[in-house]
N, C-alpha and C positions, 0 to 999 in steps of 0.2 A: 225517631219514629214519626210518620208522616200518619193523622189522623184525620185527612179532609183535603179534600182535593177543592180545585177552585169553585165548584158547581155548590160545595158545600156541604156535597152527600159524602157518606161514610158506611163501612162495613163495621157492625158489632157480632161479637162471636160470646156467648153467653153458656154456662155452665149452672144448672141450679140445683141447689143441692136441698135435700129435707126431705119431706114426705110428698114428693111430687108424682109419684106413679099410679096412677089407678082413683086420681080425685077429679078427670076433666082438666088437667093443667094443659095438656097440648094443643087441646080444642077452644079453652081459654085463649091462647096463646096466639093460634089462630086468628080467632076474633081480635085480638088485639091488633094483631102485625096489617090484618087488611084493614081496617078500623084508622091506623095508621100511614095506609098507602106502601108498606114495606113488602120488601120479596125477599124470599131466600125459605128455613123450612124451620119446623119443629121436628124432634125428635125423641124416645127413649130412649135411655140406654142402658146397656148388662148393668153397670153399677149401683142402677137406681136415680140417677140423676134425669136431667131432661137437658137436650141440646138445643139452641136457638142459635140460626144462624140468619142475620137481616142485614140487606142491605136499603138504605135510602135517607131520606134526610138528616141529617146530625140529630135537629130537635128532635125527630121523631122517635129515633134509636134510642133519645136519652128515655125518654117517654115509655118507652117499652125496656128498658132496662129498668127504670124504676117500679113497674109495672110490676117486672118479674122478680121482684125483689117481696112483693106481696104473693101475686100468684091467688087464683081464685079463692074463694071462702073456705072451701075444704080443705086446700092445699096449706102445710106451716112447712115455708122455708127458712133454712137456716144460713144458708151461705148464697153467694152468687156471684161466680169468676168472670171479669168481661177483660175481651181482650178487643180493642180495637184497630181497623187498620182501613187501607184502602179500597174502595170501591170498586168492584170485580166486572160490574155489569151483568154476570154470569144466569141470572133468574128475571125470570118473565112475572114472575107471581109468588104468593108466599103458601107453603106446603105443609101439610102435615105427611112423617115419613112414617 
């Protein structure tokens, strides 16, 4: 499993699990990833979770991964899936979906 390419940058693929729906997590999340310099989106989804998909610097992914490990004030997470891999190039910016 290749997690970084020579430049240094990386793709994190994030699943977070709790009461993250309906507290400002996305929009948090947001502010976080441009905050960071990262592109790629936030998302909900049917299960109740929230998607994060970033790509950019290794530190800064760790940084928002630990981020979202807290998740804003209102938010209590419980879990959070990361899966990492290579850098796609694919986003110009980072989104709320």
């Amino acid at each position: 499993m290749t997690t970084q390419n020579k430049s240094g940058r990386a793709r994190l693929h994030l699943i977070v699990v709790g009461r993250v729906q309906g507290v400002g997590f996305r929009f948090s999340a947001y502010d976080e990833a441009k905050e960071l310099a990262l592109a790629g989106w936030v998302r909900n989804i049917a299960s109740g979770e929230v998607e994060i998909i970033a790509e950019g610097s290794r530190e800064n992914l760790q940084m928002l991964a630990a981020w979202a490990h807290l998740g804003p004030p209102s938010a209590h997470v419980t879990a959070v899936r990361e899966e990492w891999g290579d850098v796609t190039g694919e986003f110009s910016e980072f989104r709320i979906r």
